[in-house]
Structure formats: C-alpha cells, structure tokens
N, CA, C and O of each residue as an XYZ file, in Angstrom:
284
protein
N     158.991      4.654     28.846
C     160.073      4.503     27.908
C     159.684      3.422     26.917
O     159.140      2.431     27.404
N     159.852      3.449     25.767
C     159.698      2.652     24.296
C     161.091      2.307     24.106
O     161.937      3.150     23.805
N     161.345      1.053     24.280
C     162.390      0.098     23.335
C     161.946     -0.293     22.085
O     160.732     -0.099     22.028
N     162.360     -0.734     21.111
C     161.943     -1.691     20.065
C     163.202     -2.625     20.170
O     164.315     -2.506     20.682
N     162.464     -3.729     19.375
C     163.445     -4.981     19.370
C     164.136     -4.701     18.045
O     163.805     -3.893     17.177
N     165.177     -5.547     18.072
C     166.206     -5.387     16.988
C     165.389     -6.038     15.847
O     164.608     -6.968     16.049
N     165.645     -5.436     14.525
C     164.766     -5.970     13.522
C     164.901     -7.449     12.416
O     164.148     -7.851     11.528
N     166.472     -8.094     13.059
C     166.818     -9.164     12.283
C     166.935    -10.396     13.345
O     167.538    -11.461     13.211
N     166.042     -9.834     14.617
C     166.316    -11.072     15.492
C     165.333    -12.235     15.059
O     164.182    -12.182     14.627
N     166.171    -13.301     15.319
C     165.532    -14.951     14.493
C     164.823    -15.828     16.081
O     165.349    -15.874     17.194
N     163.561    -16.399     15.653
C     163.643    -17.457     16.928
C     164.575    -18.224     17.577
O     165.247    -19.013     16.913
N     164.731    -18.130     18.748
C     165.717    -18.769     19.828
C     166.788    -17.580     19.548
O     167.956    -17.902     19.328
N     166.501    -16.542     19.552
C     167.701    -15.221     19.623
C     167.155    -14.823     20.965
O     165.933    -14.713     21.072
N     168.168    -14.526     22.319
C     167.614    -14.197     23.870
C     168.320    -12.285     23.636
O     169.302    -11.635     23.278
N     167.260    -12.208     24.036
C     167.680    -10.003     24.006
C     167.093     -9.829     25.437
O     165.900    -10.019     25.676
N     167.799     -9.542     26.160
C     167.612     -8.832     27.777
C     167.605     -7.795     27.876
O     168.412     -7.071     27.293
N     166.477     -7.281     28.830
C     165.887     -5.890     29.386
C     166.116     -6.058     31.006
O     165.413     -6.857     31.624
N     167.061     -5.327     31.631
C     167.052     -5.226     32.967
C     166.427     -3.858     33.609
O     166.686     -2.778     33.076
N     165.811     -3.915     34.472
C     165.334     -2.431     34.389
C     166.112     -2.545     36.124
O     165.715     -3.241     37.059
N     167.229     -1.663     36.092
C     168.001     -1.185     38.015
C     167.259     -0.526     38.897
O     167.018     -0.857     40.058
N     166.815      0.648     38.176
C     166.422      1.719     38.533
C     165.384      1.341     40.378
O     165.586      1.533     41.577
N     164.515      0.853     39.667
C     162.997      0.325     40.496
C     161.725      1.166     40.511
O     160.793      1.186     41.315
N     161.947      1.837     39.422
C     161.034      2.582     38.594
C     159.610      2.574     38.256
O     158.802      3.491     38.407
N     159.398      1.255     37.717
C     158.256      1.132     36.941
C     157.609      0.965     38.189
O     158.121      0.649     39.263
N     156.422      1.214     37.927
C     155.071      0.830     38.925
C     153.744      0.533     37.594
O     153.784      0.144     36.427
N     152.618      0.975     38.568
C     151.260      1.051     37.062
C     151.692      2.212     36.313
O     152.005      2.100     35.128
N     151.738      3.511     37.030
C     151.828      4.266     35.971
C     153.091      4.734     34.966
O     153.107      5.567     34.059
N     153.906      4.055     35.378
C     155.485      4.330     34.862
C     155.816      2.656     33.635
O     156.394      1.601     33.894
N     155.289      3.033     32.642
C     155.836      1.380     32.260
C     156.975      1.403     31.182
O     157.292      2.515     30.759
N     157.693      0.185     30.638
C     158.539      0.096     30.263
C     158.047     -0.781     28.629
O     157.686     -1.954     28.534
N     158.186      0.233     27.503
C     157.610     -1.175     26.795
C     158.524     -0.957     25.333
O     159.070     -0.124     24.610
N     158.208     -2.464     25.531
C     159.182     -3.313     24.243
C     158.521     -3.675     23.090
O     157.561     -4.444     23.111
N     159.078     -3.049     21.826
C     158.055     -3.341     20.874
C     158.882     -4.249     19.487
O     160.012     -3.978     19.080
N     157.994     -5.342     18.940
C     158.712     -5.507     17.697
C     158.802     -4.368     16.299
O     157.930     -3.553     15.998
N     159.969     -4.572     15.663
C     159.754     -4.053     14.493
C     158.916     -4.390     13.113
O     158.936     -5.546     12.691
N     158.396     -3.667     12.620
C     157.824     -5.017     10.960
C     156.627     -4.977     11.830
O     156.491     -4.657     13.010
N     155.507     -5.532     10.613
C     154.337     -5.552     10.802
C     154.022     -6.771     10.785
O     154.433     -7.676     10.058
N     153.001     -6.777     11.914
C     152.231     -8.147     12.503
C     153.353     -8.985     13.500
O     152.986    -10.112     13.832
N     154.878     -8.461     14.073
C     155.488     -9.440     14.359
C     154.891     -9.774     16.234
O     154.521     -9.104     17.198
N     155.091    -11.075     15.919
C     153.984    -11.312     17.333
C     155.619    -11.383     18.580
O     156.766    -11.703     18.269
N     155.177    -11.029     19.719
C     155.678    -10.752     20.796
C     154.563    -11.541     21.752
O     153.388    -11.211     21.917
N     155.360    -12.829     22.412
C     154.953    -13.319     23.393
C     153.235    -14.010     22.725
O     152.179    -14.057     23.357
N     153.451    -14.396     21.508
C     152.606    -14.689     20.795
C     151.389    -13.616     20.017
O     150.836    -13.888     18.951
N     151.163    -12.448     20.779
C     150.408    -11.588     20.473
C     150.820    -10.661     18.942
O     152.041    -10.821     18.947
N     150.605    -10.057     18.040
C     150.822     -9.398     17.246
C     150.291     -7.862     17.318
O     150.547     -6.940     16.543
N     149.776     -7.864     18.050
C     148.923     -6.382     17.736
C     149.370     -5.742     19.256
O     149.471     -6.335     20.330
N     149.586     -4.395     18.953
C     150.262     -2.794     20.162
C     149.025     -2.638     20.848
O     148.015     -3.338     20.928
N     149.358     -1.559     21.315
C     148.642     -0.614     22.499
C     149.005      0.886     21.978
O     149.957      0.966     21.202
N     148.190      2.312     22.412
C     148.646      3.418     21.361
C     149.460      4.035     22.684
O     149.495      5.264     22.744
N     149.969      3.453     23.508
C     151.213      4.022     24.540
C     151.997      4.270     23.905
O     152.693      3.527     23.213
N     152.048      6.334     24.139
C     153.084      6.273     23.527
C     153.180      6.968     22.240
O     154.098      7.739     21.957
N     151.831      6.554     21.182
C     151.465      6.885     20.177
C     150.619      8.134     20.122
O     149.971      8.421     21.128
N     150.540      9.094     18.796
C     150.011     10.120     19.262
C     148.755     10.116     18.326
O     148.842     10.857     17.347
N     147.891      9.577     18.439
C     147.115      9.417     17.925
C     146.119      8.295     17.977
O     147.074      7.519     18.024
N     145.097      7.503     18.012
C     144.244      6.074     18.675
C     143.953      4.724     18.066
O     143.057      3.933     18.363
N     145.496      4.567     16.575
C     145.749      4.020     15.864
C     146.648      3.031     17.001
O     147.466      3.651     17.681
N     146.535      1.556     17.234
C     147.297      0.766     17.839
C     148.641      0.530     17.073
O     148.706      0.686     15.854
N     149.696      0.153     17.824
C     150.587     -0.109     17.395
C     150.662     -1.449     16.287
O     150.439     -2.563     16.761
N     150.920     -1.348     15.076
C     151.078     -2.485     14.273
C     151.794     -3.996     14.495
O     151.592     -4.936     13.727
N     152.468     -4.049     15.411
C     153.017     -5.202     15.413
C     153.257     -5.639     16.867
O     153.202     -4.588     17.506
N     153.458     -6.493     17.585
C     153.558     -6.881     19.076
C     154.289     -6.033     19.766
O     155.043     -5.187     19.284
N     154.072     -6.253     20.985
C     154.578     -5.427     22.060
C     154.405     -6.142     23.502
O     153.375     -6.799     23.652
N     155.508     -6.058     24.788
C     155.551     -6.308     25.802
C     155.538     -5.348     26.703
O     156.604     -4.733     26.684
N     154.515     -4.811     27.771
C     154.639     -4.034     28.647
C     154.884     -4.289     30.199
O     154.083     -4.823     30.967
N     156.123     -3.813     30.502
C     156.540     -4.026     32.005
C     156.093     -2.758     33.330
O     156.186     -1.540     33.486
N     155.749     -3.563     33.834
C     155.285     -2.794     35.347
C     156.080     -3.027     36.203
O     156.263     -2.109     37.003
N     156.787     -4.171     36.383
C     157.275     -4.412     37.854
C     158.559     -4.128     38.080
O     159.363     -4.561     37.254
N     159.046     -3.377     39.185
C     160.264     -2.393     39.064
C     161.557     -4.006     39.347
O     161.533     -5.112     39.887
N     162.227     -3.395     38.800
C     163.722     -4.548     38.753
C     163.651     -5.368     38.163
O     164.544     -6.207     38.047
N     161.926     -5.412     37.262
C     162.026     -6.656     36.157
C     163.696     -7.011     35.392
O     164.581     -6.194     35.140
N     163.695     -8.200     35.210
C     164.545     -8.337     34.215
C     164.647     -9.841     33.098
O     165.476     -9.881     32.190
C-alpha cells in the first residue's frame, strides 16, 4: 500500500500511520511518500520504484514499513 504525505505539512507537523491489521512482513510493505520534488523524509530525498511502473525512482522521499503493528 502507497500513502503520500499531505502536501502543506510544515516542520514540527506530527501525521500518524498505525498499521492494526499485523500485516506487513518483508514482502508486504507499507510506504509513505512525500509530495513535491526532492522533499526529504527522515532526511533522505530520493524513492524506491515500489510500486512504480517503470525503473525511474521515486522523486522525492519516502518511508518504508515492514513491521506489522508499526505505528
């Protein structure tokens, strides 16, 4: 599953992802992406093509969850 983050969130804005289910494992992941280009996530700026259909990385940061009940 692909979330994106909201596109007017400002530093020190908190956005929560609970995942209930207990779902995710390695091959099941959960990922969170910024909107806008170059926006860094967890300091990083640059995707992964999860997801994507084609071997162009995602333009702007992204967080990927594995562990089931993350939250």
């Amino acid at each position: 599953m692909v979330l994106y983050l909201p596109d007017n969130a400002q530093t020190g804005d908190m956005i929560r992802f609970t995942e209930l289910s207990g779902n995710l494992t390695y091959n099941t992941s959960l990922v969170i992406r910024a909107q806008g280009l170059g926006t860094k996530v967890q300091g990083d700026s640059t995707g992964t093509t999860l997801g994507l259909a084609g071997s162009t990385p995602y333009a702007s940061g992204e967080m990927i969850v594995q562990t089931p009940t993350a939250g």
